[in-house]
C-alpha positions in Angstrom: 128.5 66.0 69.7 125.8 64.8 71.4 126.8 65.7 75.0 127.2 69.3 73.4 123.3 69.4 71.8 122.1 67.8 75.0 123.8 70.2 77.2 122.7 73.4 74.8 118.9 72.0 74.8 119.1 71.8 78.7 120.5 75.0 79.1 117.8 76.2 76.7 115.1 74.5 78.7 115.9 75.8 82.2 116.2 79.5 80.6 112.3 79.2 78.7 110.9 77.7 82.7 112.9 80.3 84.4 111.0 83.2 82.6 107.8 81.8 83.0 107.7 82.2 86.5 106.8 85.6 86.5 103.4 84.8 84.7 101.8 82.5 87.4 101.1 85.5 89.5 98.4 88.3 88.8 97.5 90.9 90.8 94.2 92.9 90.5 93.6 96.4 92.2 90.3 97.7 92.9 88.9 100.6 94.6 86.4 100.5 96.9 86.1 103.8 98.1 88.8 107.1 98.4 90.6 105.4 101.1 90.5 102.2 100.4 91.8 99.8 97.8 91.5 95.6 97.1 93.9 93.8 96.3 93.2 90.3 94.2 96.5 88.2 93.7 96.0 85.0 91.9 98.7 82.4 91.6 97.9 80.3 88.6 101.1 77.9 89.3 99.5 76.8 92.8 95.9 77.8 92.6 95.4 80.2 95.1 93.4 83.3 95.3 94.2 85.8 98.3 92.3 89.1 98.5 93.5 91.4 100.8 92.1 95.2 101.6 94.7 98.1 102.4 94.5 101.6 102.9 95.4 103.6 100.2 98.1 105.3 102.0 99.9 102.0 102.7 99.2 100.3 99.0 101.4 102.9 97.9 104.1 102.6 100.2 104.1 98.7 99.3 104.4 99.6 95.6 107.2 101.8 96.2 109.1 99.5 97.8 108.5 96.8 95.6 110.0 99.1 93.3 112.9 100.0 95.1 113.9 96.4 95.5 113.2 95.6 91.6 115.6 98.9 91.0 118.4 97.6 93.2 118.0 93.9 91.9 118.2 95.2 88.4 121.3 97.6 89.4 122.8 95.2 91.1 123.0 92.5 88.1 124.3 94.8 85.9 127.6 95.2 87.9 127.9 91.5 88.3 
């Protein structure tokens, strides 16, 4: 009985640490003017700060194909 609540409180554990991972990173989007765009990512889990600058054009490409790959992860799961 033991093995059983120690193996349930693990198993509980890693699943509470595993969806915390997505809350170490935070991205910030600025404008700077109507072609331009900064972008702040802070990683709170190892304390860095990058800031890159894009064009406006390509920022939006990125975000769409960060969104494609989130859509086919998530399709993907469900068939598994």
């Amino acid at each position: 009985m033991k093995k059983l609540i120690l193996v349930l409180c693990l198993l509980l554990s890693i699943n509470v640490f595993s969806q915390n991972k997505d809350k170490c990173v935070k991205i910030s989007v600025e404008r700077l003017d109507d072609a331009r765009v900064k972008v702040i990512t802070d990683n709170r889990c190892t304390k860095t700060i990058t800031v890159k600058t894009y064009l406006l054009y390509d920022w939006i490409k990125i975000q769409a194909q960060e969104k494609r790959k989130r859509e086919k992860e998530l399709s993907n799961g469900k068939r598994k």
